[in-house]
N, CA, C and O atoms as a GROMACS GRO file, in nm:
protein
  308
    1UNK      N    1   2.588   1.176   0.682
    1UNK     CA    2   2.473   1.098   0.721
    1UNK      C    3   2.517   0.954   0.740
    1UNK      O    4   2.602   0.915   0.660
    2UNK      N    5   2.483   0.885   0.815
    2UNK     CA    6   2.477   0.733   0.901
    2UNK      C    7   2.357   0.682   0.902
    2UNK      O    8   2.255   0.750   0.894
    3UNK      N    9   2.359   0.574   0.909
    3UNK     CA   10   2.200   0.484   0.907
    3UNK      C   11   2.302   0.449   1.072
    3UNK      O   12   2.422   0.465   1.094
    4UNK      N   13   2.180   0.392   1.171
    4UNK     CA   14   2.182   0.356   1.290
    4UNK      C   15   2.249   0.196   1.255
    4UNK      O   16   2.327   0.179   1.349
    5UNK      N   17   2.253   0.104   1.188
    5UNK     CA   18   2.280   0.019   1.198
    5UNK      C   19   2.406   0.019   1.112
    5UNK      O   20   2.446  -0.098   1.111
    6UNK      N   21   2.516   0.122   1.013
    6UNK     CA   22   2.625   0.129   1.024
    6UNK      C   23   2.689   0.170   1.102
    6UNK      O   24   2.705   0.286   1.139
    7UNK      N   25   2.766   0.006   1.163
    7UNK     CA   26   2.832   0.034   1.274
    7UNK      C   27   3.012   0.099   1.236
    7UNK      O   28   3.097   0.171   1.289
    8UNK      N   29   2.993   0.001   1.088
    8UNK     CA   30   3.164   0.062   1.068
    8UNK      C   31   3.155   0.213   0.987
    8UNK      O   32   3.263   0.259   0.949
    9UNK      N   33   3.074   0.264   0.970
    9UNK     CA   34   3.094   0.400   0.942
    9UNK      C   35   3.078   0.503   1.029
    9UNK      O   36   3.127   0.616   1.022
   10UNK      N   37   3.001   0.453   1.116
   10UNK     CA   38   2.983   0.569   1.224
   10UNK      C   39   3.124   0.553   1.383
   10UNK      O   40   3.131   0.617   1.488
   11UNK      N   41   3.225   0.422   1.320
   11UNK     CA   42   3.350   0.475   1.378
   11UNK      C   43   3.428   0.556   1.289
   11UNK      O   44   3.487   0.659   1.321
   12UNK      N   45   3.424   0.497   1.160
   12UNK     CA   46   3.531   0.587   1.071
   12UNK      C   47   3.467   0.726   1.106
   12UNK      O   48   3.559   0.804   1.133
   13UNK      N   49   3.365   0.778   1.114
   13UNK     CA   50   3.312   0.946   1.110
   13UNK      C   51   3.364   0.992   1.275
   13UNK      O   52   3.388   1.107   1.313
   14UNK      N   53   3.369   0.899   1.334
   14UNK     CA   54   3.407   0.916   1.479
   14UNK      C   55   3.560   0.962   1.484
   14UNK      O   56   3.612   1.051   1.551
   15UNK      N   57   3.610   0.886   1.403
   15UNK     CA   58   3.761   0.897   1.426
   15UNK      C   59   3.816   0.997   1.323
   15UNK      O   60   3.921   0.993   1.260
   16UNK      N   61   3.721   1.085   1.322
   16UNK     CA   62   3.734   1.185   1.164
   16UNK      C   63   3.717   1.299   1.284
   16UNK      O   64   3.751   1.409   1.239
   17UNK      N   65   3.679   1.305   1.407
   17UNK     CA   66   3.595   1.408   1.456
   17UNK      C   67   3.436   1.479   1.506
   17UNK      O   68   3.394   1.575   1.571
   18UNK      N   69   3.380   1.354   1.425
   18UNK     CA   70   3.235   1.373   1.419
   18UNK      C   71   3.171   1.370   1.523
   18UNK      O   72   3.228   1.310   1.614
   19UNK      N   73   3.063   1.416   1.549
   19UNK     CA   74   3.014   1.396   1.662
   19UNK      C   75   2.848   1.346   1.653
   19UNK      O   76   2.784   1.360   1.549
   20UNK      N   77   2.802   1.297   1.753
   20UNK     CA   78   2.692   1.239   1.714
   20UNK      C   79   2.601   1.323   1.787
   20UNK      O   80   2.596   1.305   1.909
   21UNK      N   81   2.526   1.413   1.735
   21UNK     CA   82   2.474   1.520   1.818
   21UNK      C   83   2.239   1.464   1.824
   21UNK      O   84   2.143   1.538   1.849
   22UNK      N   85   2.244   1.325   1.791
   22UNK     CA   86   2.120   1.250   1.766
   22UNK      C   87   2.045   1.320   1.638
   22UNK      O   88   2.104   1.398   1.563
   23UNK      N   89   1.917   1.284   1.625
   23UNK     CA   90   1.840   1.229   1.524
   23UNK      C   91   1.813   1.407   1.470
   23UNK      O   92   1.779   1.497   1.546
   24UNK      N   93   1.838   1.420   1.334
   24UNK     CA   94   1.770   1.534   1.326
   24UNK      C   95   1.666   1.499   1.194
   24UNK      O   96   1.597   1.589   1.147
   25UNK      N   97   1.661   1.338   1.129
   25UNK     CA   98   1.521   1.323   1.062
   25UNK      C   99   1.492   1.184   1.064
   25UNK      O  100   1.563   1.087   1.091
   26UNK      N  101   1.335   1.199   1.021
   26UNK     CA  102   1.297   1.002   1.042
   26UNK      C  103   1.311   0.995   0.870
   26UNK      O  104   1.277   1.078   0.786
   27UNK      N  105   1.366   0.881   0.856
   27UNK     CA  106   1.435   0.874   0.701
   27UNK      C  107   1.269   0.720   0.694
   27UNK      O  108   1.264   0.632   0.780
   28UNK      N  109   1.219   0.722   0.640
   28UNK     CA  110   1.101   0.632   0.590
   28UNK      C  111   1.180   0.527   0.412
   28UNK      O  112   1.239   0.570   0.313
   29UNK      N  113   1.152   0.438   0.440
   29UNK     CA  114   1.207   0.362   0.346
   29UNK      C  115   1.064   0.288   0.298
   29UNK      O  116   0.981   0.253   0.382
   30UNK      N  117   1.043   0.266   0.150
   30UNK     CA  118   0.913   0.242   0.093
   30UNK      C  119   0.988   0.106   0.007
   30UNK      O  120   1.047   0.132  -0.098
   31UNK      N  121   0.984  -0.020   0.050
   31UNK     CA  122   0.997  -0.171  -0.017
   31UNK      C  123   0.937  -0.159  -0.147
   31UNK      O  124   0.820  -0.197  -0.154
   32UNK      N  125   0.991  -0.115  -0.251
   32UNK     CA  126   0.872  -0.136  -0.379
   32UNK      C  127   0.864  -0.300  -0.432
   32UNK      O  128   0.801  -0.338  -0.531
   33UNK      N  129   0.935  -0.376  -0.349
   33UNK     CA  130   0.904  -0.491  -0.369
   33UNK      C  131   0.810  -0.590  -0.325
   33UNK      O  132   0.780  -0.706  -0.356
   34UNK      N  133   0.775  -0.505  -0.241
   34UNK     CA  134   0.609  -0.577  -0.127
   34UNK      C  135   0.524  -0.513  -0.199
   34UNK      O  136   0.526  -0.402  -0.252
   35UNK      N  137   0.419  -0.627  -0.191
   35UNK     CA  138   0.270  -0.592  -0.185
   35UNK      C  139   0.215  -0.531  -0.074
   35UNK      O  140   0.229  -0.566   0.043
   36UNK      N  141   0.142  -0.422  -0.123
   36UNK     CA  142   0.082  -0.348  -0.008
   36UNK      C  143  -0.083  -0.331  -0.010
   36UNK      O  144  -0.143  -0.322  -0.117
   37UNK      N  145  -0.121  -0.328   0.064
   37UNK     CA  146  -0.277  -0.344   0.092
   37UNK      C  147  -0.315  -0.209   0.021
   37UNK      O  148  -0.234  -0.116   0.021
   38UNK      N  149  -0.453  -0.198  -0.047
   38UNK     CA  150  -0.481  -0.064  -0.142
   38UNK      C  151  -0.548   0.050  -0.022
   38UNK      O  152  -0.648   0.012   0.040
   39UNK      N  153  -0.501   0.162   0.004
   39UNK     CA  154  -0.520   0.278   0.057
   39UNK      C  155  -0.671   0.334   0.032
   39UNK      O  156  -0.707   0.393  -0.069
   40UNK      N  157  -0.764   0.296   0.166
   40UNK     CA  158  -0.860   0.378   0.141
   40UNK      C  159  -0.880   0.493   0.187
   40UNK      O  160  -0.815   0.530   0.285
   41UNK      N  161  -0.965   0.570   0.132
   41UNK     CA  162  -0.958   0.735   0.154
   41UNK      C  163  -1.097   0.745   0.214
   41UNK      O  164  -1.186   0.659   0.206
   42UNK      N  165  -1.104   0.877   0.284
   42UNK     CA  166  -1.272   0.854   0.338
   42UNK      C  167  -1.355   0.943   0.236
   42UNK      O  168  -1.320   1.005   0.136
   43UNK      N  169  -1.444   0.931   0.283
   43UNK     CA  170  -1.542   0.962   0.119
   43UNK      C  171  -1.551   1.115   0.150
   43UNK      O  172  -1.582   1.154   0.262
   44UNK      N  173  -1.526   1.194   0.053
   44UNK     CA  174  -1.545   1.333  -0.006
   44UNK      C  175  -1.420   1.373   0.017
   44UNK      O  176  -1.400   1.495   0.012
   45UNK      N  177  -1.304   1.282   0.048
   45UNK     CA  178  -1.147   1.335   0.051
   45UNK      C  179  -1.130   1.359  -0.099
   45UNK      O  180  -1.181   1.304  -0.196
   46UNK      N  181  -1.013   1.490  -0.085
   46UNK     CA  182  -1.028   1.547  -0.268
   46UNK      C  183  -0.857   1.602  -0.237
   46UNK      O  184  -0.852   1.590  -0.114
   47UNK      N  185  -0.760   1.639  -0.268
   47UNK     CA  186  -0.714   1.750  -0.293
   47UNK      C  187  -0.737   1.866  -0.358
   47UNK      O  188  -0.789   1.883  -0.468
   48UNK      N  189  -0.681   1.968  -0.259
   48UNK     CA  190  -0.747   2.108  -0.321
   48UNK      C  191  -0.620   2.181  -0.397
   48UNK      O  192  -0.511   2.130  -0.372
   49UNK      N  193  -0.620   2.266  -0.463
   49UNK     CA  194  -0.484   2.371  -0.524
   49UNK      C  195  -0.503   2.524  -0.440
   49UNK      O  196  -0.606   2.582  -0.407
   50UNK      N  197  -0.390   2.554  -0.424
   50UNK     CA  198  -0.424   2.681  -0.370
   50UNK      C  199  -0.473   2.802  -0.458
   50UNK      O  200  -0.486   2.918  -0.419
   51UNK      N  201  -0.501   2.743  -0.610
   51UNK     CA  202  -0.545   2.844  -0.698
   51UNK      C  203  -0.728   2.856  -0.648
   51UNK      O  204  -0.802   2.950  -0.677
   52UNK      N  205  -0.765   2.731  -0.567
   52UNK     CA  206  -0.906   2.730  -0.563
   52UNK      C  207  -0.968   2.829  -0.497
   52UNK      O  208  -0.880   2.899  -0.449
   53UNK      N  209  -1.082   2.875  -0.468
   53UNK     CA  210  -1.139   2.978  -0.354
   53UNK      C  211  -1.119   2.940  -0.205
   53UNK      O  212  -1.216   2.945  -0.130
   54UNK      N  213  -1.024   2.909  -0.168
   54UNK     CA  214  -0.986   2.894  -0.029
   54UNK      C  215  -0.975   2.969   0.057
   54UNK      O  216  -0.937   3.060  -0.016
   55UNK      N  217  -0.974   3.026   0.182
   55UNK     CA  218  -0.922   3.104   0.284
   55UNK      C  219  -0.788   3.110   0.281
   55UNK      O  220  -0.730   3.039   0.363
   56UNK      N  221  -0.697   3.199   0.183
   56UNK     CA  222  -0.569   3.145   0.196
   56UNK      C  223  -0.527   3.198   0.347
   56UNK      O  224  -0.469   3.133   0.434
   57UNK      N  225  -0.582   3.362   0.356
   57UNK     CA  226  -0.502   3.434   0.473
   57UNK      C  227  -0.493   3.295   0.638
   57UNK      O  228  -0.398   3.284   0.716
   58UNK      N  229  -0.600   3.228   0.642
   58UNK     CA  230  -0.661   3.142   0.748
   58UNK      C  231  -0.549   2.977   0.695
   58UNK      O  232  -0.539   2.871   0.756
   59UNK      N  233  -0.490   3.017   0.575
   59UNK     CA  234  -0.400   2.852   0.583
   59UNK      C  235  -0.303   2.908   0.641
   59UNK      O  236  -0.265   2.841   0.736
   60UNK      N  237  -0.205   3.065   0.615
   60UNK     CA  238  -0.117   3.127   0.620
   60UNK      C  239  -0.074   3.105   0.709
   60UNK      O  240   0.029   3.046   0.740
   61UNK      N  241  -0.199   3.181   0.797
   61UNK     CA  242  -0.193   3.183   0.982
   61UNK      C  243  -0.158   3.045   0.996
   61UNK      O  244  -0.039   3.020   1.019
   62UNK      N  245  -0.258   2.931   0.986
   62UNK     CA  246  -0.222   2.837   1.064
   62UNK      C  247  -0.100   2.723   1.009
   62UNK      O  248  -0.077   2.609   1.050
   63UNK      N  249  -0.051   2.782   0.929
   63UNK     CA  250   0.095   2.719   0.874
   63UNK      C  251   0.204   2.759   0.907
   63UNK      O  252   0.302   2.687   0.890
   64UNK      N  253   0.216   2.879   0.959
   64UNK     CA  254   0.260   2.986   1.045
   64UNK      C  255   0.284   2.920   1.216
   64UNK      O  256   0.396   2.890   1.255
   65UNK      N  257   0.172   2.906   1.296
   65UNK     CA  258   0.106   2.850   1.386
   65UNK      C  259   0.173   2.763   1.430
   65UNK      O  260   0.237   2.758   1.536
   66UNK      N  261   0.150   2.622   1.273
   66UNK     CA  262   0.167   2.516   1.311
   66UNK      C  263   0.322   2.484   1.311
   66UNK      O  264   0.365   2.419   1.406
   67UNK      N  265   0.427   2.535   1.189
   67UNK     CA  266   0.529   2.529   1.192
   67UNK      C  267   0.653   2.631   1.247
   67UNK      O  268   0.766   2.652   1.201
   68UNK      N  269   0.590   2.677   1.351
   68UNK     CA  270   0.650   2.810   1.366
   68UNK      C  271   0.741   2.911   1.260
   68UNK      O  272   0.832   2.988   1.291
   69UNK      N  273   0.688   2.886   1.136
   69UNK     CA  274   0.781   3.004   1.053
   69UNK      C  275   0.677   3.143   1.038
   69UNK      O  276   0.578   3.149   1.110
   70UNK      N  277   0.704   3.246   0.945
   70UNK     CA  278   0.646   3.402   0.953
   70UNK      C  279   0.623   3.384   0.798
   70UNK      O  280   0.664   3.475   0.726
   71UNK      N  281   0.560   3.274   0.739
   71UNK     CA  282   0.544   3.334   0.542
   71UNK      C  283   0.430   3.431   0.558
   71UNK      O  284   0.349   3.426   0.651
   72UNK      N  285   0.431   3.527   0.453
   72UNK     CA  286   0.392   3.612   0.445
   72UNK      C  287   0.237   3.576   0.384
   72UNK      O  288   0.216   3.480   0.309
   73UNK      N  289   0.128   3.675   0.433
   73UNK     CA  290   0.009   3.662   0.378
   73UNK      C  291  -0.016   3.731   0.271
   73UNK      O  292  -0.015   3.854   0.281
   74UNK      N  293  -0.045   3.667   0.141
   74UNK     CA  294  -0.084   3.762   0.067
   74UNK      C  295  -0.150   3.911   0.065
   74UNK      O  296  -0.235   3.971   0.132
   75UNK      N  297  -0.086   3.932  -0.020
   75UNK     CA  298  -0.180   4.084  -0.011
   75UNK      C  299  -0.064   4.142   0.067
   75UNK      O  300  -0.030   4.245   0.008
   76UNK      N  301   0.016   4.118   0.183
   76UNK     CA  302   0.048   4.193   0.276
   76UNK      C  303   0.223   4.164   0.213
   76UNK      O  304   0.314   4.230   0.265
   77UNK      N  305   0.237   4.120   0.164
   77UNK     CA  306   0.406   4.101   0.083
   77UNK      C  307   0.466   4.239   0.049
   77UNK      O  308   0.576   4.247  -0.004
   0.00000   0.00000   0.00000
């Protein structure tokens, strides 16, 4: 791994063989030294557990859907 703005490591990895084949994640960096404005939430936002009465088969699908993987639906394992 390289940060975009090491310039002298991403010759040494160059001259190792490496290849730079682009971005495969956005790396997010959190300043815990700034003040940050307080996060509002909109009203009746909650987290839920999947122990709750949810539709799990209907998250399955659309987690499935959304990330193109195949996890299995309960019940059907």
């Amino acid at each position: 791994m390289v940060h975009d703005w090491d310039i002298g490591r991403q010759a040494l990895l160059r001259g190792k063989g490496y290849q730079n084949l682009g971005t495969i994640e956005d790396v997010r960096i959190y300043d815990l030294t700034r003040d940050y404005p307080a996060v509002g939430l909109p009203p009746g936002f909650r987290f839920a557990s999947m122990t709750e009465d949810i539709p799990h088969q209907e998250r399955v699908e659309l987690e499935n859907s959304v990330w193109g993987t195949s996890l299995p639906i309960w019940g059907r394992c």
